[in-house]
mmCIF file of the N, C-alpha and C atoms, coordinates in Angstrom:
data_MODEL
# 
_entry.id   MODEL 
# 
loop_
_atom_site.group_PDB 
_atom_site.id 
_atom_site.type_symbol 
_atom_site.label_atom_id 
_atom_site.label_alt_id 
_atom_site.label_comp_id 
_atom_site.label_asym_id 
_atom_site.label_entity_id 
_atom_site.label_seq_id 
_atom_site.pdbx_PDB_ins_code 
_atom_site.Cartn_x 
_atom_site.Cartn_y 
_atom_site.Cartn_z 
_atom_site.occupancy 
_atom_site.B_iso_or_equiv 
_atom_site.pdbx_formal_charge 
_atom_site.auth_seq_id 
_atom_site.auth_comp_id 
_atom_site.auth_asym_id 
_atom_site.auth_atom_id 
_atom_site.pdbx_PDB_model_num 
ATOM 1   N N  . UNK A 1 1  ? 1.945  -49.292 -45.060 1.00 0.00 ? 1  UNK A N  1 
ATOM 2   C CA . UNK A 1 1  ? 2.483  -48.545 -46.174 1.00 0.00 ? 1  UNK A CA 1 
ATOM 3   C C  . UNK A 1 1  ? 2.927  -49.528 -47.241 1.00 0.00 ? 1  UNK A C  1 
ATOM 4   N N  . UNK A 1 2  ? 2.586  -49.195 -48.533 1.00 0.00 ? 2  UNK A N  1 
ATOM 5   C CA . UNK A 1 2  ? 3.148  -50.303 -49.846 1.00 0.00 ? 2  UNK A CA 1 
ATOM 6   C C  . UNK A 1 2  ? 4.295  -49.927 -50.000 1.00 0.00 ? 2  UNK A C  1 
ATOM 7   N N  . UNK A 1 3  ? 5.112  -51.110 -50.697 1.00 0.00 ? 3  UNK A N  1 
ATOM 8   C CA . UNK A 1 3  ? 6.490  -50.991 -51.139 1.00 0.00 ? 3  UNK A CA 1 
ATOM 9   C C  . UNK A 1 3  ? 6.585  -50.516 -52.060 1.00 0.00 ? 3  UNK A C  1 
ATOM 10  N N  . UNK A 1 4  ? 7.596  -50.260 -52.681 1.00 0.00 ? 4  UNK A N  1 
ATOM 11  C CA . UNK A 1 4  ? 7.880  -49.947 -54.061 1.00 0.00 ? 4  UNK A CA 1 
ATOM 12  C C  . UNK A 1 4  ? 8.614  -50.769 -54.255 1.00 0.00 ? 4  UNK A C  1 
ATOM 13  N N  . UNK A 1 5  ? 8.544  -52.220 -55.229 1.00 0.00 ? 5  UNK A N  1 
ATOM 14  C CA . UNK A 1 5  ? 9.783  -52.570 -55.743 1.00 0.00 ? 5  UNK A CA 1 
ATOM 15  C C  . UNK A 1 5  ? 10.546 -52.578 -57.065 1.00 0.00 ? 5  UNK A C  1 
ATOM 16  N N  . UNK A 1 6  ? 11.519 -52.549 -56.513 1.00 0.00 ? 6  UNK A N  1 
ATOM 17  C CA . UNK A 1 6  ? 12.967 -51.737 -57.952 1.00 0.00 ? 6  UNK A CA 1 
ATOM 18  C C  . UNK A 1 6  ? 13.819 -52.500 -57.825 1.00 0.00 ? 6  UNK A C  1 
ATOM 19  N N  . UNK A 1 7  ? 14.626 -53.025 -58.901 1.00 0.00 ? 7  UNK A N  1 
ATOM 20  C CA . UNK A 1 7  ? 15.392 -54.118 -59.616 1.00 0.00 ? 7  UNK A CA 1 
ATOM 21  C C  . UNK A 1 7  ? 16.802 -53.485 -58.522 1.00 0.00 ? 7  UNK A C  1 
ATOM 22  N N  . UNK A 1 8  ? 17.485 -54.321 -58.371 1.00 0.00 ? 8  UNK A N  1 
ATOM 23  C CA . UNK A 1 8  ? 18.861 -53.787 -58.044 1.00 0.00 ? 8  UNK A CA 1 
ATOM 24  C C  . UNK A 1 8  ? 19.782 -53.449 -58.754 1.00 0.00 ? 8  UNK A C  1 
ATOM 25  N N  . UNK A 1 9  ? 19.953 -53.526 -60.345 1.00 0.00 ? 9  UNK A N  1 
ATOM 26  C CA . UNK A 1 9  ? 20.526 -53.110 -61.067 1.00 0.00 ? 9  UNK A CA 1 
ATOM 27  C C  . UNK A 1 9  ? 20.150 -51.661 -61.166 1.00 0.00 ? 9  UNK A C  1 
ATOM 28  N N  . UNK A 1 10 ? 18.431 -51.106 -61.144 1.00 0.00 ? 10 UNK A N  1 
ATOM 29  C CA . UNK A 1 10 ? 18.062 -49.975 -61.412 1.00 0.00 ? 10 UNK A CA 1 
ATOM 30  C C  . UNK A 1 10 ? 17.862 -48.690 -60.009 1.00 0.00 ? 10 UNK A C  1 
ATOM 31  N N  . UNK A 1 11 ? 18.510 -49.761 -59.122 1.00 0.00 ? 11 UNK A N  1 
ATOM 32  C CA . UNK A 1 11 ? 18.591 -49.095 -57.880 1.00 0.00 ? 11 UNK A CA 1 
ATOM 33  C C  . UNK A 1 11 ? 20.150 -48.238 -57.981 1.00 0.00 ? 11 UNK A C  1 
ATOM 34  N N  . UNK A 1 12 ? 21.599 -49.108 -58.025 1.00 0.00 ? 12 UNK A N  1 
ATOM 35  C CA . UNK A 1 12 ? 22.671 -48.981 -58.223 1.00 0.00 ? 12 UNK A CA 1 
ATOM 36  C C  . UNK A 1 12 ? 22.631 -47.418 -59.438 1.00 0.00 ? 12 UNK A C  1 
ATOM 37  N N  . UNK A 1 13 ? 21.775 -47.826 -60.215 1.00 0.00 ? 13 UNK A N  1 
ATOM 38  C CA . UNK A 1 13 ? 21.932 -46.583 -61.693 1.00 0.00 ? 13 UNK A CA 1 
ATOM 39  C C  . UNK A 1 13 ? 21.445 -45.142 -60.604 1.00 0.00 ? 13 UNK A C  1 
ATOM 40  N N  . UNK A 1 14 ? 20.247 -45.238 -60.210 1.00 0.00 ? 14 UNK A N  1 
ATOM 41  C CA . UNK A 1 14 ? 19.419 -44.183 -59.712 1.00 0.00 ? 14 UNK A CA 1 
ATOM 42  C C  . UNK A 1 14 ? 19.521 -44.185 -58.074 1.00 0.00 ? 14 UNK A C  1 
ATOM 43  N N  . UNK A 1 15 ? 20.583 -44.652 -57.416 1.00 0.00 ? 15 UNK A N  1 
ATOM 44  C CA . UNK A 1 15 ? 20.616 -44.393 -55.953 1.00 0.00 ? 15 UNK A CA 1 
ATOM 45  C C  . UNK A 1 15 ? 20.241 -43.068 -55.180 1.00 0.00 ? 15 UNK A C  1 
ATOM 46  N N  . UNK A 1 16 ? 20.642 -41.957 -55.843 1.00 0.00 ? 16 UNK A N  1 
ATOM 47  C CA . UNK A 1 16 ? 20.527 -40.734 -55.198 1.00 0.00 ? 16 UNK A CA 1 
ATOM 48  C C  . UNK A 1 16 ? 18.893 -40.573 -55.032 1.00 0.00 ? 16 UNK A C  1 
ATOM 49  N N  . UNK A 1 17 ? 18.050 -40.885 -56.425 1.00 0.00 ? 17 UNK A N  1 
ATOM 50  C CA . UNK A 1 17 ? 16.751 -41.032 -56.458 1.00 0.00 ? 17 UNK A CA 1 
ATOM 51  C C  . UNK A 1 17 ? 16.239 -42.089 -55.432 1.00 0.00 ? 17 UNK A C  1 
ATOM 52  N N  . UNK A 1 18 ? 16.864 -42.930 -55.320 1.00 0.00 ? 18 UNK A N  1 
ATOM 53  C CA . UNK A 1 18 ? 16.111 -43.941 -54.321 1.00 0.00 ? 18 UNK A CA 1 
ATOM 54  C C  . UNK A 1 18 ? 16.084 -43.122 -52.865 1.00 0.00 ? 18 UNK A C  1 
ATOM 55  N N  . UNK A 1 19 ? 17.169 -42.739 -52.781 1.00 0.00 ? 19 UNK A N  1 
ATOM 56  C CA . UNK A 1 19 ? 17.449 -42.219 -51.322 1.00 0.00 ? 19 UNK A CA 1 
ATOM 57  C C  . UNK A 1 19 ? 16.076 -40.941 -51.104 1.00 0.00 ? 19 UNK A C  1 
ATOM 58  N N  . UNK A 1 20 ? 16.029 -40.166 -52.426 1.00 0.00 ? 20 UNK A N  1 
ATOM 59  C CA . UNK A 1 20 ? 15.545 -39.539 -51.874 1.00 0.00 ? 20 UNK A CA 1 
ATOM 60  C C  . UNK A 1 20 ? 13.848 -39.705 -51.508 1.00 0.00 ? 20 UNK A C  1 
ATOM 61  N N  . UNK A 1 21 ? 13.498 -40.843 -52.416 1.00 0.00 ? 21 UNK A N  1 
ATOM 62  C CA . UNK A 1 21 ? 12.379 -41.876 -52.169 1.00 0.00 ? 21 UNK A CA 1 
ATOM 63  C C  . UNK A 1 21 ? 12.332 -42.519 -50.854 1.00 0.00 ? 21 UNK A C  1 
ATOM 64  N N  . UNK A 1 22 ? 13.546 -42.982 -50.283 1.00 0.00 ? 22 UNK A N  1 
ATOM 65  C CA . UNK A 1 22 ? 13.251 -43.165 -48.697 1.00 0.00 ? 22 UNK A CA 1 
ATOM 66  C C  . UNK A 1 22 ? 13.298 -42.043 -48.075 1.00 0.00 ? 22 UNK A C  1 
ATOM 67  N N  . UNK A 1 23 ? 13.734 -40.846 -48.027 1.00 0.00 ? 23 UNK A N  1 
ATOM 68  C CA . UNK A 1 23 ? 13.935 -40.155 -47.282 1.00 0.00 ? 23 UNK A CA 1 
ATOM 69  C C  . UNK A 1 23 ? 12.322 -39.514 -47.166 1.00 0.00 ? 23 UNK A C  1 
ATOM 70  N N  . UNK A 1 24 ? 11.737 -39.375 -48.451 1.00 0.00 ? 24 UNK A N  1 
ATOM 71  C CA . UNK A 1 24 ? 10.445 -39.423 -48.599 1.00 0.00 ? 24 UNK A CA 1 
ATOM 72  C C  . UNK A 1 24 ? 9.261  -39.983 -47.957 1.00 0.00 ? 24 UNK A C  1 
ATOM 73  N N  . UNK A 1 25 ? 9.911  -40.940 -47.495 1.00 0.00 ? 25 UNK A N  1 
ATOM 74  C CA . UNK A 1 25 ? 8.927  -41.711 -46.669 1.00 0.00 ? 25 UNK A CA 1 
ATOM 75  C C  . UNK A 1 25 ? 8.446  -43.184 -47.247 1.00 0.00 ? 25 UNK A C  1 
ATOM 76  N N  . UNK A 1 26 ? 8.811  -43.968 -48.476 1.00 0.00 ? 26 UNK A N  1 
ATOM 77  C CA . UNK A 1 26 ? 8.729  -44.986 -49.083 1.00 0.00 ? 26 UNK A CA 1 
ATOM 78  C C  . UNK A 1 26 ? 9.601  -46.014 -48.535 1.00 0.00 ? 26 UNK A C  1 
ATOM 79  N N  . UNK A 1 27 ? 8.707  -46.928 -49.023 1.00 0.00 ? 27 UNK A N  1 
ATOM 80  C CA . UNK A 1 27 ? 9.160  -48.101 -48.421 1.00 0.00 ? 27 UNK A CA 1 
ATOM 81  C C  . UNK A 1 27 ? 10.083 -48.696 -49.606 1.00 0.00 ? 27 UNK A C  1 
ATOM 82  N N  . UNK A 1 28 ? 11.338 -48.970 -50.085 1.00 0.00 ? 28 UNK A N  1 
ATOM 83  C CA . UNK A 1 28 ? 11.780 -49.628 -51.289 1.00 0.00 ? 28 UNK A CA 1 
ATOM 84  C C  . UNK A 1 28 ? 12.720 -50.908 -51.214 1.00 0.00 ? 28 UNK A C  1 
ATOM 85  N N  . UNK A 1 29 ? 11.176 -51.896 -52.144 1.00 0.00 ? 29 UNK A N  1 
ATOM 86  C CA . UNK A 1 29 ? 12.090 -53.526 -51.707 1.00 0.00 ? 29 UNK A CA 1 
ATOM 87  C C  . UNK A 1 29 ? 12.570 -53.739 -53.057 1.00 0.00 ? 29 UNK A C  1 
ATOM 88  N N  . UNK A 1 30 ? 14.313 -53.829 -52.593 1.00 0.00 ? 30 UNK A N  1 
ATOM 89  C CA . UNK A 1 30 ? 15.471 -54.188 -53.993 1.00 0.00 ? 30 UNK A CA 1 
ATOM 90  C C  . UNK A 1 30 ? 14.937 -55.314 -53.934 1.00 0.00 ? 30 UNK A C  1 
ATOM 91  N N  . UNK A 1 31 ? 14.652 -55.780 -55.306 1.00 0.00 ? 31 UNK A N  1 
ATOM 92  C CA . UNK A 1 31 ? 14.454 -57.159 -55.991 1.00 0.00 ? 31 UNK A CA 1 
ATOM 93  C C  . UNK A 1 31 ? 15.733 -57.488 -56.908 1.00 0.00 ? 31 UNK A C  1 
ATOM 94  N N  . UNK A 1 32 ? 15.974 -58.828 -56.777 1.00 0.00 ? 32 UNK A N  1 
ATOM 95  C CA . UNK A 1 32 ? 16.788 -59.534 -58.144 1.00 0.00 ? 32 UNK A CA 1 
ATOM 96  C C  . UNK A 1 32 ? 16.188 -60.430 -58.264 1.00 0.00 ? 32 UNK A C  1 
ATOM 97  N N  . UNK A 1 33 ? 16.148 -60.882 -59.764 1.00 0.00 ? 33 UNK A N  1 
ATOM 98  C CA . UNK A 1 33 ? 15.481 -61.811 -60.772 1.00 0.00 ? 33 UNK A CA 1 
ATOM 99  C C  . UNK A 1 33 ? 13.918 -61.622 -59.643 1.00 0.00 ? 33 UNK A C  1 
ATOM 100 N N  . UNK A 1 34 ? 13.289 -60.609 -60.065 1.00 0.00 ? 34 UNK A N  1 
ATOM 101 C CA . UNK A 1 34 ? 11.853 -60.590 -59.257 1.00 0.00 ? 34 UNK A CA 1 
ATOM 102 C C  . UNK A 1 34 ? 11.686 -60.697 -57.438 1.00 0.00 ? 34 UNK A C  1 
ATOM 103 N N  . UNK A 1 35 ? 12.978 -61.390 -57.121 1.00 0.00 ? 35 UNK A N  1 
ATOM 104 C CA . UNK A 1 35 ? 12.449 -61.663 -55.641 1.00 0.00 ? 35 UNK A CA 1 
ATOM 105 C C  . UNK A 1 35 ? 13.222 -60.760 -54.883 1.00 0.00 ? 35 UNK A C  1 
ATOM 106 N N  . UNK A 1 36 ? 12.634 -60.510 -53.705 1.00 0.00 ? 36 UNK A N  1 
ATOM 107 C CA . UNK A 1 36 ? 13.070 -59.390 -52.829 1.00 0.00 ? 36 UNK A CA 1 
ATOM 108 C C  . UNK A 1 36 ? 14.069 -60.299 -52.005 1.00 0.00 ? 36 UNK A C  1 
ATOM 109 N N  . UNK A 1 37 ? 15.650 -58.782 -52.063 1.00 0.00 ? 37 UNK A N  1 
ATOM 110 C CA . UNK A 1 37 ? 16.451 -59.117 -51.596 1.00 0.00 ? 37 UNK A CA 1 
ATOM 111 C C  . UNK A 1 37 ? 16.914 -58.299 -50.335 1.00 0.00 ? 37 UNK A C  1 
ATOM 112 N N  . UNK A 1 38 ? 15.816 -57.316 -50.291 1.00 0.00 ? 38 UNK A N  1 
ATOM 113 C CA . UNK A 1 38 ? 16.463 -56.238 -49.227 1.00 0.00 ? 38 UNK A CA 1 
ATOM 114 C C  . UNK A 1 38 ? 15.780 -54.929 -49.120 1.00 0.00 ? 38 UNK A C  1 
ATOM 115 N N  . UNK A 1 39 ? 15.673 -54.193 -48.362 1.00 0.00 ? 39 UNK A N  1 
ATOM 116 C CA . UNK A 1 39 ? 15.139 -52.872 -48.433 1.00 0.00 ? 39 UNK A CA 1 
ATOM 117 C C  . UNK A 1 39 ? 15.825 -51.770 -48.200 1.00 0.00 ? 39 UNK A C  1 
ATOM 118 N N  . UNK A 1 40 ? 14.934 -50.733 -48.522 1.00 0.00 ? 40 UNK A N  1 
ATOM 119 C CA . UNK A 1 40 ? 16.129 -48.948 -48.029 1.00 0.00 ? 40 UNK A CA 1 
ATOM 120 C C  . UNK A 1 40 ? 14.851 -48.713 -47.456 1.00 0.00 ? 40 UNK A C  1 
ATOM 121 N N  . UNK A 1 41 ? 14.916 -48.195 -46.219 1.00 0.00 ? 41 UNK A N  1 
ATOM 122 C CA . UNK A 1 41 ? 13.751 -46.964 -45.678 1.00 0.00 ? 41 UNK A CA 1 
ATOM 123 C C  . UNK A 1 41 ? 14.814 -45.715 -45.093 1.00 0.00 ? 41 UNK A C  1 
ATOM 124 N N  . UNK A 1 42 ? 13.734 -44.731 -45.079 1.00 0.00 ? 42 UNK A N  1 
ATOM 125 C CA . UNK A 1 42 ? 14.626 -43.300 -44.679 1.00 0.00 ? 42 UNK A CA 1 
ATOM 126 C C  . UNK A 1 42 ? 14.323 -43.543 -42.812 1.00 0.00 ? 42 UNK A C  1 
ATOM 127 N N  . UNK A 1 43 ? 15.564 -42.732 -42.506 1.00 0.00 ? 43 UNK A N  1 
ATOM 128 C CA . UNK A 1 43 ? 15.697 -42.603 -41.290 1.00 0.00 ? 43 UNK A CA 1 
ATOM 129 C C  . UNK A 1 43 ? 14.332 -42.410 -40.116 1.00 0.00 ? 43 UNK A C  1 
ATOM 130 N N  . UNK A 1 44 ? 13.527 -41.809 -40.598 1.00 0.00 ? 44 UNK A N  1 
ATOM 131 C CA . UNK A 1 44 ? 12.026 -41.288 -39.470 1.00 0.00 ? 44 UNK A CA 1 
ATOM 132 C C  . UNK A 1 44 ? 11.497 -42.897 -39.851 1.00 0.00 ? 44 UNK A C  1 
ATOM 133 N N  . UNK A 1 45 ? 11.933 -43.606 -40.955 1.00 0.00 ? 45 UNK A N  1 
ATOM 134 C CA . UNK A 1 45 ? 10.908 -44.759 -40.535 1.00 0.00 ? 45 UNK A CA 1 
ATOM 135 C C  . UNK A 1 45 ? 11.533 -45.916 -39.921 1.00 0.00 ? 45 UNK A C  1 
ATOM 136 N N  . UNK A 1 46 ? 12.816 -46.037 -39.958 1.00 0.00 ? 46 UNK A N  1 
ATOM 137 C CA . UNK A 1 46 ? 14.013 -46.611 -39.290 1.00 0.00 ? 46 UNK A CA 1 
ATOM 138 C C  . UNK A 1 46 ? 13.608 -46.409 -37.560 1.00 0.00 ? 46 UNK A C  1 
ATOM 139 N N  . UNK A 1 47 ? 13.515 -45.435 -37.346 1.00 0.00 ? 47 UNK A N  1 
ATOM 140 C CA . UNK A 1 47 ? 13.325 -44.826 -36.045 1.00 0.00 ? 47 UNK A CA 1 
ATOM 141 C C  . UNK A 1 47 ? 11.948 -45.130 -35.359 1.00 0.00 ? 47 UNK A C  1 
ATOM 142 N N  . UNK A 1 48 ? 11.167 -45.284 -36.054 1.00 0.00 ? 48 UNK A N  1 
ATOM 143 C CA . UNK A 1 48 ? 9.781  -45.800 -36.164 1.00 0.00 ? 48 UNK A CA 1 
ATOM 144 C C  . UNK A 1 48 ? 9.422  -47.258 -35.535 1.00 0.00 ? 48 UNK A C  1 
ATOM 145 N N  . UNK A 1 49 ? 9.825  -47.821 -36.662 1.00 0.00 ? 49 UNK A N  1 
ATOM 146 C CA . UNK A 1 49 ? 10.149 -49.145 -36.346 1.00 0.00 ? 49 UNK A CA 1 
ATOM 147 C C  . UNK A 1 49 ? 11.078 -50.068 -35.032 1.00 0.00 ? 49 UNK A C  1 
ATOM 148 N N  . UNK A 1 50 ? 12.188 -49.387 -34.795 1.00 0.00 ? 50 UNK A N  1 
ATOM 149 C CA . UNK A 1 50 ? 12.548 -49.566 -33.531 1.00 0.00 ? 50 UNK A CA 1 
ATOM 150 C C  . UNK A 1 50 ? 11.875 -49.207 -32.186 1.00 0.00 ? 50 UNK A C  1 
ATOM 151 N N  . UNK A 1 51 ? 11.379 -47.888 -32.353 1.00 0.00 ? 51 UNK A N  1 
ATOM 152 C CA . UNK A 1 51 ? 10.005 -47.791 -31.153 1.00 0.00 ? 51 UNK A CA 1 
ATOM 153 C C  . UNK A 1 51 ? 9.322  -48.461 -31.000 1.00 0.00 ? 51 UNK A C  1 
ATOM 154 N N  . UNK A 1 52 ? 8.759  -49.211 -32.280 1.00 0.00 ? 52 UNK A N  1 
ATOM 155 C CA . UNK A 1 52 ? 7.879  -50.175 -31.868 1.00 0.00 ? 52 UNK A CA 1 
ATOM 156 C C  . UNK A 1 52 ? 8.590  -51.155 -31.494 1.00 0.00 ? 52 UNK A C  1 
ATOM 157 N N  . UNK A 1 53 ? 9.188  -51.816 -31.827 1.00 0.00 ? 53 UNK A N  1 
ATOM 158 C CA . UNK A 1 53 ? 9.566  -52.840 -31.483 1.00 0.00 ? 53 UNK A CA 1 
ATOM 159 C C  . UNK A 1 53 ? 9.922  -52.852 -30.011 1.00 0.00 ? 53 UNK A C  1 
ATOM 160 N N  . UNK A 1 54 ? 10.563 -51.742 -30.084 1.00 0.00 ? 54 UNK A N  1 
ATOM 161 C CA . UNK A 1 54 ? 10.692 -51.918 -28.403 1.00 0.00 ? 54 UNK A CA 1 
ATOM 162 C C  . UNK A 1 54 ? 9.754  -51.806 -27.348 1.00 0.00 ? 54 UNK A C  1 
ATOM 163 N N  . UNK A 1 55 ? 8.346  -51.071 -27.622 1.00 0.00 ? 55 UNK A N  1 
ATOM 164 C CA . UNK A 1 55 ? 7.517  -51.262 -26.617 1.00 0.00 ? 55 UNK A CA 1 
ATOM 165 C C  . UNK A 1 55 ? 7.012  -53.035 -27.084 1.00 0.00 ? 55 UNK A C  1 
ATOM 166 N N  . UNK A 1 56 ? 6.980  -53.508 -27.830 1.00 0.00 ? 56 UNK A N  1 
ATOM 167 C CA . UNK A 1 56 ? 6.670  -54.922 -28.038 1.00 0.00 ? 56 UNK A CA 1 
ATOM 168 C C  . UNK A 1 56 ? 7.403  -55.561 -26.977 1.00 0.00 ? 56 UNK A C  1 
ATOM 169 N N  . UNK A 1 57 ? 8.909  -55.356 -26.958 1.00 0.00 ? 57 UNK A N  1 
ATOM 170 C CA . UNK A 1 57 ? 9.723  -56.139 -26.058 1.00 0.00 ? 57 UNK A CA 1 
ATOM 171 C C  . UNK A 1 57 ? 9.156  -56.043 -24.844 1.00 0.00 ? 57 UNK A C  1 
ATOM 172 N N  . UNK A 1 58 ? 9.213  -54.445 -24.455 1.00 0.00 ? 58 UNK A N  1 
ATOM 173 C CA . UNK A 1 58 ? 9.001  -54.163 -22.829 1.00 0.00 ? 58 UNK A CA 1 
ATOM 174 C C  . UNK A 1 58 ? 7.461  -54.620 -22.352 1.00 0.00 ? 58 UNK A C  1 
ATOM 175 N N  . UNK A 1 59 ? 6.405  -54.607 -23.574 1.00 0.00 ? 59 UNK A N  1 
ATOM 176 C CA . UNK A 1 59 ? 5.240  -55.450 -23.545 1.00 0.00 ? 59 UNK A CA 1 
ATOM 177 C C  . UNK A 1 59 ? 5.477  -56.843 -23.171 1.00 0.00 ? 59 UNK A C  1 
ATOM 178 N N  . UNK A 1 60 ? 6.077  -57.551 -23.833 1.00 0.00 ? 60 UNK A N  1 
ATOM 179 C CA . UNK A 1 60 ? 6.136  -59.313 -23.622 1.00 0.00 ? 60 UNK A CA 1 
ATOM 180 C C  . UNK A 1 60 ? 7.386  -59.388 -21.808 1.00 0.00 ? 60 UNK A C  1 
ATOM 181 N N  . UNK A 1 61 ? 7.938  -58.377 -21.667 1.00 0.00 ? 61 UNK A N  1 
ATOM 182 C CA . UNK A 1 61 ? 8.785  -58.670 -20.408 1.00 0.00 ? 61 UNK A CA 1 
ATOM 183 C C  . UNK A 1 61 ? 7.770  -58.087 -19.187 1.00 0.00 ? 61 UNK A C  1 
ATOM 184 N N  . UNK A 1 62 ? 6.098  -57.746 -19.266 1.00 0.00 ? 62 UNK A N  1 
ATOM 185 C CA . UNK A 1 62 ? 5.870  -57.372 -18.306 1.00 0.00 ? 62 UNK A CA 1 
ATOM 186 C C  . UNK A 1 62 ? 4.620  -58.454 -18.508 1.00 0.00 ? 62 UNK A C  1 
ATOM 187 N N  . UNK A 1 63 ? 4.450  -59.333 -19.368 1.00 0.00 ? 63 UNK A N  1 
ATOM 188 C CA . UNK A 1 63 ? 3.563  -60.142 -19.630 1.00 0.00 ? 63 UNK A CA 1 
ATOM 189 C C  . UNK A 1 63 ? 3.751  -61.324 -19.220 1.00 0.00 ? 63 UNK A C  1 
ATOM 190 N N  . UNK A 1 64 ? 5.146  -61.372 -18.573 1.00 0.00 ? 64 UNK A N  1 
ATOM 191 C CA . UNK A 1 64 ? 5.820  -62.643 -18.615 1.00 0.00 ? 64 UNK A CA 1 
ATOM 192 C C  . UNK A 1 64 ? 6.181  -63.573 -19.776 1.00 0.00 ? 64 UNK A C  1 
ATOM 193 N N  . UNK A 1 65 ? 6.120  -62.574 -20.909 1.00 0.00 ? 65 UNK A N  1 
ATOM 194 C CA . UNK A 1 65 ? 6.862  -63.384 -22.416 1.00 0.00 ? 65 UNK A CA 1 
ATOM 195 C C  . UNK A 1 65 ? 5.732  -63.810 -23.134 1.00 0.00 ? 65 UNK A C  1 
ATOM 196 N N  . UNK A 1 66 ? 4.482  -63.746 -22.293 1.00 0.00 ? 66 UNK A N  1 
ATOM 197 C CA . UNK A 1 66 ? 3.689  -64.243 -23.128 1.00 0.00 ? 66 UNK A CA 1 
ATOM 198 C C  . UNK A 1 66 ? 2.495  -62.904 -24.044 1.00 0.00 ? 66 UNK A C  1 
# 
């Protein structure tokens, strides 16, 4: 999925909009002076992402780490 990135000044102005852009399902990377400082995702992709990660873990602990 692509990011969207948005200034952090123009994040702070329009937060409710951002939120509802993650909640949406977007990915949004806060930038200052151009470089990414951070992201918002909405909760289903929050949730997402930890699933995976965790079959990754329980993958590498039955692999012997490797």
């Amino acid at each position: 999925m692509k990011s969207l990135p948005i200034p952090a000044a123009k994040v702070r102005s329009n937060f409710s909009d951002v939120l509802d852009d993650a909640r949406s399902g977007r990915r949004i990377r806060v930038t200052r002076h151009g470089k990414a400082v951070g992201w918002i995702i909405g909760a289903e992709e929050r949730e997402r992402l930890v699933r995976s990660q965790r079959g990754k873990t329980a993958r590498r602990s039955r692999s012997g780490g490797r």
